[in-house]
C-alpha positions in Angstrom: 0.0 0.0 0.0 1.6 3.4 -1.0 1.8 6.3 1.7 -0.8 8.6 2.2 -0.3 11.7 3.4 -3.1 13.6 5.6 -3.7 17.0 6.4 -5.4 17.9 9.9 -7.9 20.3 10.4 -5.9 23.4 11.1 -4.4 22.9 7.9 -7.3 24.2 5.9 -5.7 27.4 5.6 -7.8 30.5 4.6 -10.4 31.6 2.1 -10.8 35.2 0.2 -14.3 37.1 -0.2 -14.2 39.4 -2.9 -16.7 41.9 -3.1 -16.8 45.3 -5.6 -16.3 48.6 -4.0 -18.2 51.9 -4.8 -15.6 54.1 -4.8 -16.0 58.5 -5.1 -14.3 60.5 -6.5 -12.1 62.0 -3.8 -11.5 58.1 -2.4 -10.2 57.2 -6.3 -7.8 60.2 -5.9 -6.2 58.9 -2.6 -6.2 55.7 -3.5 -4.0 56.3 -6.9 -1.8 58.8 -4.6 -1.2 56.1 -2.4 -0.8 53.5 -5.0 2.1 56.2 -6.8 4.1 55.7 -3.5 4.0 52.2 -3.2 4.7 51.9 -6.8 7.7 53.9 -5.9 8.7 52.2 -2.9 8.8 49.1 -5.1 10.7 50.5 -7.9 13.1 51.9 -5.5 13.6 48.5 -4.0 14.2 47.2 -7.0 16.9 49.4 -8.2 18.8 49.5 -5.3 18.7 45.4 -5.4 19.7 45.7 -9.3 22.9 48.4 -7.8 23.8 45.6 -5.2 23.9 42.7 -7.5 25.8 44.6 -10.0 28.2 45.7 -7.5 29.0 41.8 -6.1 29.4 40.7 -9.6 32.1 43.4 -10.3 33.3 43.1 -6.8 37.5 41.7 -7.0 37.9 37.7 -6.1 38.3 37.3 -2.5 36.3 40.6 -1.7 32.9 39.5 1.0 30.0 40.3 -0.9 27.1 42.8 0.6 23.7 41.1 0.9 20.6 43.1 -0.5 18.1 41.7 2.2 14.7 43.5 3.8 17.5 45.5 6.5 19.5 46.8 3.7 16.3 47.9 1.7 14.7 49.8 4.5 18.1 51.5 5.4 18.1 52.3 1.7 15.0 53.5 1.3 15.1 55.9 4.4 17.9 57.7 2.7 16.7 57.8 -0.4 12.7 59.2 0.7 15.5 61.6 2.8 17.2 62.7 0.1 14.7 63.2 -2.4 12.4 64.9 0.0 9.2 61.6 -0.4 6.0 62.4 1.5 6.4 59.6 4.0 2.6 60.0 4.5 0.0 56.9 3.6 -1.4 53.6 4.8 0.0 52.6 8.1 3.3 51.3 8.5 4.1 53.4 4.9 4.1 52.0 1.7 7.5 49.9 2.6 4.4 47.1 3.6 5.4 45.8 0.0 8.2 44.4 1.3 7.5 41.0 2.1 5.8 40.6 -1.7 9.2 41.3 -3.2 11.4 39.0 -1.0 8.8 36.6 -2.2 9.4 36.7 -6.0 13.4 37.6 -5.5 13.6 34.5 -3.2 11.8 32.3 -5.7 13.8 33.6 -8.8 17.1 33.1 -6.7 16.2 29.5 -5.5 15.6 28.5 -9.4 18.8 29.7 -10.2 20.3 27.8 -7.5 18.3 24.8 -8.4 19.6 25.2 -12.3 16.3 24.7 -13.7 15.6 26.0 -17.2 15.3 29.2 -18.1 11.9 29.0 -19.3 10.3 27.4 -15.7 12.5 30.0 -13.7 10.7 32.5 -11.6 11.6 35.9 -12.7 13.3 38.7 -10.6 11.6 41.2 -9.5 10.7 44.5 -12.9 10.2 47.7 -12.2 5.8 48.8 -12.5 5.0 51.3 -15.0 2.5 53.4 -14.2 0.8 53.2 -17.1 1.1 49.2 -17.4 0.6 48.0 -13.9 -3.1 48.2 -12.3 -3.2 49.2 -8.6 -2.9 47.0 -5.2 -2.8 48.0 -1.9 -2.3 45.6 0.9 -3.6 46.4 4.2 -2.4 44.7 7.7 -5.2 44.4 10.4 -4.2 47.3 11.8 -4.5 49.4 8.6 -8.2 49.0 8.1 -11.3 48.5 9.7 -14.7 47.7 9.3 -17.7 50.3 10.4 -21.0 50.3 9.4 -20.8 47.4 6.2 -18.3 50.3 5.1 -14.2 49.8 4.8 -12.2 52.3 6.4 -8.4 52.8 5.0 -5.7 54.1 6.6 -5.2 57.6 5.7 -9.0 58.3 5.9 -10.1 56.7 2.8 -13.5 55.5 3.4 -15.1 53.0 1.2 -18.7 51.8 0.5 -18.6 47.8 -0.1 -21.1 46.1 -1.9 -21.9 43.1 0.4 -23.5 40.5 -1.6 -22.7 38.0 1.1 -21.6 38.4 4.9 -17.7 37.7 5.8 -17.9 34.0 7.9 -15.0 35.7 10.3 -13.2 38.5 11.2 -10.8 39.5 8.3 -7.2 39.7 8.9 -6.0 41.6 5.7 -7.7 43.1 2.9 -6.3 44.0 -0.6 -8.3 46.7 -2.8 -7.1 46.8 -6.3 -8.5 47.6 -10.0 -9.0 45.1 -12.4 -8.8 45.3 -16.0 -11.7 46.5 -16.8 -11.3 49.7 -13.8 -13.6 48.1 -11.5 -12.5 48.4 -8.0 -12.6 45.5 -6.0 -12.0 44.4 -2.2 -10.5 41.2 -1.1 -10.5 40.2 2.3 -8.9 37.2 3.7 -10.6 35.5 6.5 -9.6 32.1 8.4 -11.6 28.8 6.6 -14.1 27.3 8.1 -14.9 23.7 7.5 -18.9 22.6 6.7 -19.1 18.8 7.2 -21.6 17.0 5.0 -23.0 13.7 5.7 -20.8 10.8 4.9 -21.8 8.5 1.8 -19.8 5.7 1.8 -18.7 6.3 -2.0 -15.5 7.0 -3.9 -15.2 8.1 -7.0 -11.7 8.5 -9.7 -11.6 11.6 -11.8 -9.1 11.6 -15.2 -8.6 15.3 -16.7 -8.7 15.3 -20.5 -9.9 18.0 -23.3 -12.7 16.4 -25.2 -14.5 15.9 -21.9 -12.8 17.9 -18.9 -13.4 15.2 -16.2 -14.0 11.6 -16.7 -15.0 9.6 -13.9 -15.9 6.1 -12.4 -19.6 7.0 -12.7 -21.1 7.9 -15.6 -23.4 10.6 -13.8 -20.5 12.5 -12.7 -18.6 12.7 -16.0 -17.9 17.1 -16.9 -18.5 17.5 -20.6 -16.9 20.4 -22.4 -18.6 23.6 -21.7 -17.0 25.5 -24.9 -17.3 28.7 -23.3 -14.6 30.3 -25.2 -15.5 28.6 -28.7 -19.1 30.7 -28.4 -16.9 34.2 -27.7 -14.5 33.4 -30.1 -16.0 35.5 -32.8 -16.6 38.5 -30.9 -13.0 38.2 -29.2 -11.0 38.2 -32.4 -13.1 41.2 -33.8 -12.1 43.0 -31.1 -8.7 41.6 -31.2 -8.3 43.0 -34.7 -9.7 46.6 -33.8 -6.8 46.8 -31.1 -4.1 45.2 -34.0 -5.6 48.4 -36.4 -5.3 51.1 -33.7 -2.5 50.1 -31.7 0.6 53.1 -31.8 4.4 52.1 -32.1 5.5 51.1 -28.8 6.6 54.3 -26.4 3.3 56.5 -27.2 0.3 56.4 -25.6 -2.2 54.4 -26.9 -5.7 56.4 -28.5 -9.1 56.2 -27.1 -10.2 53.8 -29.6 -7.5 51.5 -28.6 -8.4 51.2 -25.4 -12.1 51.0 -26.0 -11.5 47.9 -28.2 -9.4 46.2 -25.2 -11.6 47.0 -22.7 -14.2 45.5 -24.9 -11.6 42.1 -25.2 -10.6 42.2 -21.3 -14.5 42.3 -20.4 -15.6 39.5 -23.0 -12.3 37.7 -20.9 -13.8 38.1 -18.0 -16.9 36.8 -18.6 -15.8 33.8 -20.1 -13.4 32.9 -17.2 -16.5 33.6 -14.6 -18.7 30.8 -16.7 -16.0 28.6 -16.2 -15.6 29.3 -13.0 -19.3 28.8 -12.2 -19.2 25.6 -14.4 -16.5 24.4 -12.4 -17.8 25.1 -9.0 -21.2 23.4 -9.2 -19.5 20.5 -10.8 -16.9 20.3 -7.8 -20.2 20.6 -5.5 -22.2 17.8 -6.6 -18.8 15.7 -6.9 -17.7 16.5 -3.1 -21.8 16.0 -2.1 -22.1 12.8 -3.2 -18.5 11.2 -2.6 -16.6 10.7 0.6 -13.2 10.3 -1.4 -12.0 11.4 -4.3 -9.3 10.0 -6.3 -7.6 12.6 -8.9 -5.3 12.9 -11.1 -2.4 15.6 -10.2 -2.3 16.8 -13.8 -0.2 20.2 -14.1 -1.9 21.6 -18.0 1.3 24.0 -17.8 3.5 21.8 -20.0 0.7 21.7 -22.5 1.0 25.9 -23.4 4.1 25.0 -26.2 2.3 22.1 -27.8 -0.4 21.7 -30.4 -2.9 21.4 -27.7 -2.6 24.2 -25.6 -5.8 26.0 -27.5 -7.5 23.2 -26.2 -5.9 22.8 -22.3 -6.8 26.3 -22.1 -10.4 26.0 -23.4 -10.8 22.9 -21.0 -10.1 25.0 -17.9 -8.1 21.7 -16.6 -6.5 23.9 -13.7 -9.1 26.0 -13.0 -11.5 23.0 -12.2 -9.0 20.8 -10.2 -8.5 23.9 -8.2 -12.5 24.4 -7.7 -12.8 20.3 -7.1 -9.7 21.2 -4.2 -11.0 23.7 -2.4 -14.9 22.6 -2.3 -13.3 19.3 -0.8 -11.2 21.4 1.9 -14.4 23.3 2.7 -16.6 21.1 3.4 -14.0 17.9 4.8 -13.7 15.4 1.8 -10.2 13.6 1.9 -8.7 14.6 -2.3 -6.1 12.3 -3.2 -3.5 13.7 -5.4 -2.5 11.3 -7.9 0.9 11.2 -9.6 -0.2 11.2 -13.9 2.6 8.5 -14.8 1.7 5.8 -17.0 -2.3 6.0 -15.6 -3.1 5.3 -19.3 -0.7 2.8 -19.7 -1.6 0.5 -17.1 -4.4 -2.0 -16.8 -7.4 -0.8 -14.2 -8.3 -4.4 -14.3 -5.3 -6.9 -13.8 -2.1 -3.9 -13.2 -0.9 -4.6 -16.4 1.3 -1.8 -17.8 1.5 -1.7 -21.8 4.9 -1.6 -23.1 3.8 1.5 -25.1 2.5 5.0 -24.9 -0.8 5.3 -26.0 -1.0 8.1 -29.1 -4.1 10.7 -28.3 -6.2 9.3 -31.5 -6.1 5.7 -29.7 -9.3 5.9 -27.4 -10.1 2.5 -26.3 -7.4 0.4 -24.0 -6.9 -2.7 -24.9 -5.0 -5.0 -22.1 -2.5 -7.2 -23.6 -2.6 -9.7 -20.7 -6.0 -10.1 -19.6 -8.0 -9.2 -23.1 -10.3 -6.5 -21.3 -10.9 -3.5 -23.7 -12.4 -0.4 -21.9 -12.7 3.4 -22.6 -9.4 5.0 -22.0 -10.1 7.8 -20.2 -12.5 5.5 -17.8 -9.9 2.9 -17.1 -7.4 5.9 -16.5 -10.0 6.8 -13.6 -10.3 3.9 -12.3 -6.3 3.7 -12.1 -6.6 6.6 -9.9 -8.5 4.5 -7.5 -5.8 2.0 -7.2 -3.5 4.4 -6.9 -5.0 6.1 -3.9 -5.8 3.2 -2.4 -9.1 3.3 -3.0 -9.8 -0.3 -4.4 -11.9 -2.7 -2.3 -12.1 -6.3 -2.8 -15.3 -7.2 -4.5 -15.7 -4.1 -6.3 -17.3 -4.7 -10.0 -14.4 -3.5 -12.2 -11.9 -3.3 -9.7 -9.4 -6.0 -9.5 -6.3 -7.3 -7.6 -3.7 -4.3 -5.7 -2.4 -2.5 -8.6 1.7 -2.3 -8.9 2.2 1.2 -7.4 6.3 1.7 -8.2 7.5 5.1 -6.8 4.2 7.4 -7.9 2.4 8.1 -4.7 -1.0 9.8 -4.0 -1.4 12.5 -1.4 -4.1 13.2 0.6 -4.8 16.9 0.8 -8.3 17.7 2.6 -9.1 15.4 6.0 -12.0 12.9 5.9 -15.6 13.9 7.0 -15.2 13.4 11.2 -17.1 10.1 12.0 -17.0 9.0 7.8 -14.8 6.1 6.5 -11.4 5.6 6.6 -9.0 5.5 3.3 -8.8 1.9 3.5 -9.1 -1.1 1.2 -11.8 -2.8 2.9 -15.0 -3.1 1.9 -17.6 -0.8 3.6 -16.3 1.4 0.1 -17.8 1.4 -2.8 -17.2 2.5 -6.2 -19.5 5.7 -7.4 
């Protein structure tokens, strides 16, 4: 039996409530006042950590290098705001709050360097943020808001009106107001997770991703066809597409008002497209988390897909978008998710544990088991491979055979089990959905 790894209930982490803000005139003002000094705060930081690095490279061979870390940048940045004479007024604790963001992505880039992976999967160091490029963000501590009267109060007295289309579960502990693409402003507020058990069912179920039909599973009634959101927007999306290509201004001048009328017109037909996906995804992941006590999935990462031939498609299927949705509805309301390695699940035999000797090509859609002689849908018998691989394979289970040879592919277990349901076990009070 492979090793499972459990999360306990503290570990379900915390949620975000976004809700759209109703913002005046003179709050849209001190917001983008206070967004031009963390933008420069940033910018600042990232200069002087472009100097430093500079400097160690050119440095003689012997000489101790100088780190660049968060001490350095503050000292740095009090002498500089000195120097060039920076209102050091704003949200509390000033706008240096944007620190720990940009250890964050320096830390990552340096650790794939370190790691030697290849340029195109490296993490990126930290770019400057036009102002004309980058949208606003604002990240406020506990301290540097507060919550009067279903209205959001900012540090430096900008006040807010939110509009509450569902109550917060718990007191926030940060909030982030930014402006999306489409110059909506929006509140985030991040609140501890609360876990809503649902009644225990006795039935697992294996999901396989794939891009004729996002999910495939061990029960028919569960399967997710393809939505084809995007193919019905398509049209409209390259028309606009084409205004912006027939408008656009050589790069370095400001763009005209019909420019950005056609890409606001493309970013909101995005958006929309992305929210029906969304919503697909999320009633989908609630009826599968409902009805199912565990869930056997495949840990399929669509990222590798975005060079190939069939990255119009990954995209279309909303592959990540869904597992993510399927994740967190599990965590919510205490189903056990079992992360399943994708290696060889549509080579091997959900039957007898046979592996074939040979990848599968795509146009091959039926698996036909050398050994035993058992021909089944591929993408089925891939699901049901993700219920030996989790452990998730009782004896006397129609369709489900003898322990499956497991190698070095493990399945993790990332959401507890329903308090009083069943066990991840091999015995038989499971049954197949």
């Amino acid at each position: 039996m492979m090793e499972t790894r459990q999360e306990t209930m503290e570990d379900t982490g915390h949620a975000r409530y976004t809700h759209r803000l109703r913002v005046s005139a003179t709050a849209r003002a001190a917001l983008e006042a206070e967004w031009g000094r963390c933008r420069w705060v940033w910018n600042e930081c990232v200069a002087k950590s472009r100097q430093q690095h500079i400097a160690n490279r050119t440095r003689p061979d012997g000489a101790p290098k100088v780190t660049c870390g968060p001490a350095e940048l503050d000292k740095m940045l009090t002498e500089a705001r000195a120097a060039m004479g920076v209102d050091a007024r704003g949200r509390f604790g000033t706008a240096a709050a944007d620190h720990p963001g940009l250890r964050k992505v320096r830390a990552k880039a340096q650790k794939d360097t370190r790691d030697r992976l290849p340029v195109h999967r490296r993490a990126g160091v930290p770019k400057p943020k036009k102002k004309r490029e980058a949208l606003p963000s604002l990240n406020y501590t506990r301290r540097g808001f507060r919550l009067k009267d279903g209205r959001l109060h900012l540090a430096g007295g900008i006040v807010l009106t939110v509009v509450w289309s569902r109550e917060l579960p718990a007191e926030p502990s940060s909030v982030r107001v930014y402006q999306d693409a489409l110059g909506h402003w929006c509140a985030s507020f991040v609140v501890p997770s609360t876990v809503e058990p649902l009644p225990a069912t006795g039935v697992v179920i294996g999901i396989d991703w794939g891009v004729r039909e996002i999910a495939t599973t061990t029960s028919d009634a569960h399967d997710l066809p393809h939505s084809e959101h995007g193919k019905k927007a398509a049209q409209r999306l390259a028309k606009y597409q084409r205004q912006m290509k027939r408008r656009e201004r050589p790069k370095g001048r400001a763009q005209s008002k019909g420019y950005r009328k056609a890409r606001r017109r493309a970013a909101k037909l995005h958006k929309k497209v992305a929210r029906q996906r969304q919503d697909t995804a999320r009633k989908w992941a609630k009826t599968v988390v409902r009805d199912h006590d565990h869930i056997a999935v495949e840990d399929f990462r669509p990222k590798f897909l975005a060079k190939t031939s069939m990255a119009r498609k990954a995209a279309a299927a909303a592959i990540g978008a869904t597992k993510t949705a399927l994740i967190e509805m599990g965590r919510k309301h205490g189903r056990a998710v079992h992360l399943v390695h994708p290696a060889h699940t549509t080579m091997d035999c959900a039957h007898c544990g046979a592996r074939a000797r040979h990848a599968l090509p795509l146009g091959m859609r039926t698996y036909n088991c050398t050994a035993g002689g058992v021909s089944s849908p591929r993408d089925k018998s891939s699901a049901h491979v993700m219920l030996h691989r989790a452990g998730l394979n009782p004896a006397g289970v129609e369709c489900v055979g003898r322990g499956h040879p497991q190698g070095d592919h493990a399945a993790r277990a990332t959401n507890p089990p329903v308090e009083g349901g069943p066990p991840p076990s091999t015995g038989g009070a499971l049954k197949q959905g």
